[in-house]
C-alpha positions, -999 to 999 in steps of 0.1 A, spaced: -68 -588 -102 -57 -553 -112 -34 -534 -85 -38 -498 -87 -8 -476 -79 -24 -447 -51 -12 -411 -49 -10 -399 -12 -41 -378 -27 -63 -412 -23 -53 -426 9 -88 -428 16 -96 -449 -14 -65 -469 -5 -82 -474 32 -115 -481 17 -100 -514 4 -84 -524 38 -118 -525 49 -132 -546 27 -104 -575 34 -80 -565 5 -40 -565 7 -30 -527 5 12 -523 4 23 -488 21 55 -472 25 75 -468 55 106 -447 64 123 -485 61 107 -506 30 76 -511 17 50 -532 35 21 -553 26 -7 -541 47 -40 -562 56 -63 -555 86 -47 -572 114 -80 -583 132 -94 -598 95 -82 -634 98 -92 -642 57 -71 -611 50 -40 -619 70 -45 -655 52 -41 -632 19 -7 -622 26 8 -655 35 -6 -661 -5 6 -633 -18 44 -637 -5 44 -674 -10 53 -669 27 55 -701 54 24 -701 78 45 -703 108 67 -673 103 49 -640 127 37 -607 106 44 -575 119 16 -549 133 19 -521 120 -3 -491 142 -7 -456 140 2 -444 180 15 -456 213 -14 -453 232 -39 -479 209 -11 -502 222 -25 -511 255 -55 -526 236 -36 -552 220 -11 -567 249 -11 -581 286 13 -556 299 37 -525 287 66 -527 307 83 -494 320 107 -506 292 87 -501 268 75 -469 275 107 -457 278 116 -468 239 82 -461 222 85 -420 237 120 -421 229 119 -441 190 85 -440 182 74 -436 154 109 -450 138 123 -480 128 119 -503 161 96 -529 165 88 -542 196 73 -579 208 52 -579 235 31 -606 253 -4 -605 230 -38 -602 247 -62 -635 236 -86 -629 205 -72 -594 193 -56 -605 164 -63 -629 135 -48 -663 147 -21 -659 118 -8 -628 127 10 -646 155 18 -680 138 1 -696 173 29 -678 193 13 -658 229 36 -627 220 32 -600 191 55 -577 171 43 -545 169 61 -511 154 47 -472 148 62 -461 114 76 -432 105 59 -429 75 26 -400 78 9 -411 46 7 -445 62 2 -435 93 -28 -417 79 -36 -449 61 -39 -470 93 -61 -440 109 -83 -441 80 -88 -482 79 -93 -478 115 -77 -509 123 -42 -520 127 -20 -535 100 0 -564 95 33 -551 73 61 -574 62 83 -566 36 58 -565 -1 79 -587 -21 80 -621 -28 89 -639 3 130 -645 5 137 -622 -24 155 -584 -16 129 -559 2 112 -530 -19 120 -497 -16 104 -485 -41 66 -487 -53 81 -503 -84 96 -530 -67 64 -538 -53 46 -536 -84 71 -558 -101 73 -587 -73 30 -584 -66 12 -567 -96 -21 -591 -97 -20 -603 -65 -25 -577 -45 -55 -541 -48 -29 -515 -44 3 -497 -35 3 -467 -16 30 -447 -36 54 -427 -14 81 -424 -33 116 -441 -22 120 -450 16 146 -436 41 166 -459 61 165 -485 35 168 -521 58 141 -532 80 132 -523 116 154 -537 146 135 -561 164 137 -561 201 115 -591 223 108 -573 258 85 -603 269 107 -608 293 111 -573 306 145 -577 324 162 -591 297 155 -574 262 168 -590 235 174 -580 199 167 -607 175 168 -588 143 197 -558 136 179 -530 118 177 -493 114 184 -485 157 212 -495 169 222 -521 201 239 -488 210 213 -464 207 185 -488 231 211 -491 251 216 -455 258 175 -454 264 176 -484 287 208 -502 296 222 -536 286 204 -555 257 210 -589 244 218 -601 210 201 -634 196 208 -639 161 204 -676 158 180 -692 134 157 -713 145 151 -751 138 127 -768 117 107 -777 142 104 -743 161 82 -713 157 106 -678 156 92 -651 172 108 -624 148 111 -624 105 143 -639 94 150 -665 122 140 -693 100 138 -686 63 163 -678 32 158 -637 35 169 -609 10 182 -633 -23 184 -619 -56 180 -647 -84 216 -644 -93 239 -655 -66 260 -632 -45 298 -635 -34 310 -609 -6 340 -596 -15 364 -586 14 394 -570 4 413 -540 -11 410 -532 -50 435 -562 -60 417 -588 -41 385 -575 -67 401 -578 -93 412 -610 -85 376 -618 -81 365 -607 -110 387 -623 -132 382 -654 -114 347 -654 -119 348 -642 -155 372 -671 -163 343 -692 -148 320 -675 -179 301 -656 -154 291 -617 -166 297 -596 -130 279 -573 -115 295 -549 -87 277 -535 -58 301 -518 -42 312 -481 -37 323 -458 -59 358 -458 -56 361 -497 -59 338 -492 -94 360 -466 -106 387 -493 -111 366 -511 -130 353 -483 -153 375 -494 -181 356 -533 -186 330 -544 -196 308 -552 -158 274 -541 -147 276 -516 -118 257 -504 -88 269 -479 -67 268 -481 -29 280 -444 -26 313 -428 -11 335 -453 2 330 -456 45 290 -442 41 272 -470 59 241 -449 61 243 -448 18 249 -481 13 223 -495 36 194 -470 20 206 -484 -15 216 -524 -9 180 -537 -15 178 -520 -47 212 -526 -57 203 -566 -54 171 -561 -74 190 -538 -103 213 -567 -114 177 -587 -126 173 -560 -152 209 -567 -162 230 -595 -181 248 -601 -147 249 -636 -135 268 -634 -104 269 -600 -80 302 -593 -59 296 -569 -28 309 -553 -6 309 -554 30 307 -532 59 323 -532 98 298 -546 118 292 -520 146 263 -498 145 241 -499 111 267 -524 97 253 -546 120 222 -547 101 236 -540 70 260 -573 75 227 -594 87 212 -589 55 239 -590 28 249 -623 43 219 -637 40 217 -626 5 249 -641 -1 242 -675 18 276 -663 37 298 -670 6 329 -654 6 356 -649 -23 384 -665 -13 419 -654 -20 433 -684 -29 402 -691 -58 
């Protein structure tokens, strides 16, 4: 299959596809999606192939206004008015109690709730207006490697397995949308950090709970990245948390393992490096969690282009978008830690 790269010039081209059951990715003001008709069951099916994505992990829908919402769930609680007029269209997605036969059966892996989100993206939202229909989105890469932000990441992770990519340039906020389950109205819980903060829903509608767990084998989850192995580079990835010393000490320990580093960290720490021979990526000014969440995905993907065969990175204080920021490197990293004492 060839997969043509669209300008914002042929949404309509793009949208033409969608309709006829094929696998568009768009852009969003988070990462790039992979985009099917939501109410095609044969086209959702073509997504779970495409990612190499489990069957029992729930896709995203992706729509293009709050009021085409009430056509798709049971209720919307006063809740969830209050954060769709407030946040929509932005990076909150938001899972709701799913009315019977609206949906392809896959798009809510058997579960009776949905996931559904308004992007803040306008040549996708355009896209969704023009398919006439409502998206599924998750992330367009190969399932459990680093999200694209880019149409080239897209291209390099799908090309052949997919009709298109709406090309939009880089995306904003850089991580994925938060994820908040208000099935149970009186108790909303957030059960993936992403671009709001617990903060910033609770300043819209009072106390919100955290569930971060991941599920067992045996159990459905009702959000992406409650199950599987998210956000992995091929070359593993040590977190490194500690002043300039404690890097160095890492990096020579790892280089007296044979391993060729690669840094992902800000540009203060890879100033101290600037005089050996390591791959770099720059997170930005040191403190700039906004910078180094926009740029982590495609720091993780730039070390495949490189000799690197080990990334050290840096983390982040986990209050507000280090919250998310922390959810996904240590994912990446499968929660390794240099030690001092390596």
């Amino acid at each position: 299959m060839e997969t043509k790269v669209f300008q914002t010039s042929e949404i309509k081209e793009a949208a033409a596809l969608i309709k006829q059951g094929e696998l568009i990715s768009f852009p969003t003001e988070t990462v790039y999606g992979l985009g099917a008709d939501a109410k095609n069951e044969q086209a959702v099916q073509k997504v779970y192939q495409a990612k190499g994505r489990p069957s029992d992990n729930p896709l995203i829908v992706h729509v293009a206004s709050k009021e085409e919402v009430v056509d798709y769930v049971k209720e919307i609680p006063e809740v969830a008015e209050t954060l769709m007029n407030h946040f929509w269209p932005g990076p909150l997605t938001l899972i709701f109690k799913v009315k019977e036969g609206v949906f392809a059966n896959t798009v809510t892996a058997g579960l009776d709730s949905v996931a559904i989100r308004m992007p803040d993206n306008e040549a996708t939202l355009i896209l969704i207006k023009e398919a006439n229909t409502p998206l599924v989105g998750p992330s367009a890469n190969t399932s459990g490697k680093p999200s694209p932000t880019m149409a080239l990441h897209v291209y390099h992770d799908l090309k052949g397995k997919i009709a298109g990519i709406l090309d939009d340039g880089e995306t904003g906020v850089g991580l994925e949308s938060t994820v908040l389950d208000i099935t149970d109205p009186k108790n909303p819980t957030i059960l993936r950090p992403g671009g709001i903060s617990k903060a910033e829903l609770e300043k819209e509608i009072g106390f919100v709970t955290v569930d971060q767990h991941l599920v067992s084998s045996d159990e459905t989850p009702k959000a992406p990245g409650m199950k599987y192995k998210h956000y992995s580079p091929n070359e593993p990835v040590i977190i490194v948390d500690g002043d300039q010393q404690l890097w160095q000490n890492a990096v020579n320990h790892y280089q007296s393992l044979g391993e060729k580093i690669g840094l992902m960290a800000n540009d203060e720490i890879i100033a101290g490096f600037s005089n050996q021979d390591i791959e770099s990526f720059s997170l930005g000014e040191k403190g700039n969690i906004q910078t180094a969440s926009h740029r982590m995905y495609a720091g993780l993907r730039h070390f495949e282009k490189t000799k690197a065969t080990i990334i050290l990175a840096e983390p982040y204080p986990e209050n507000g978008l280090g919250i998310a920021y922390m959810n996904r490197l240590k994912k990446s990293a499968a929660n390794q830690y240099y030690q001092k004492n390596e």
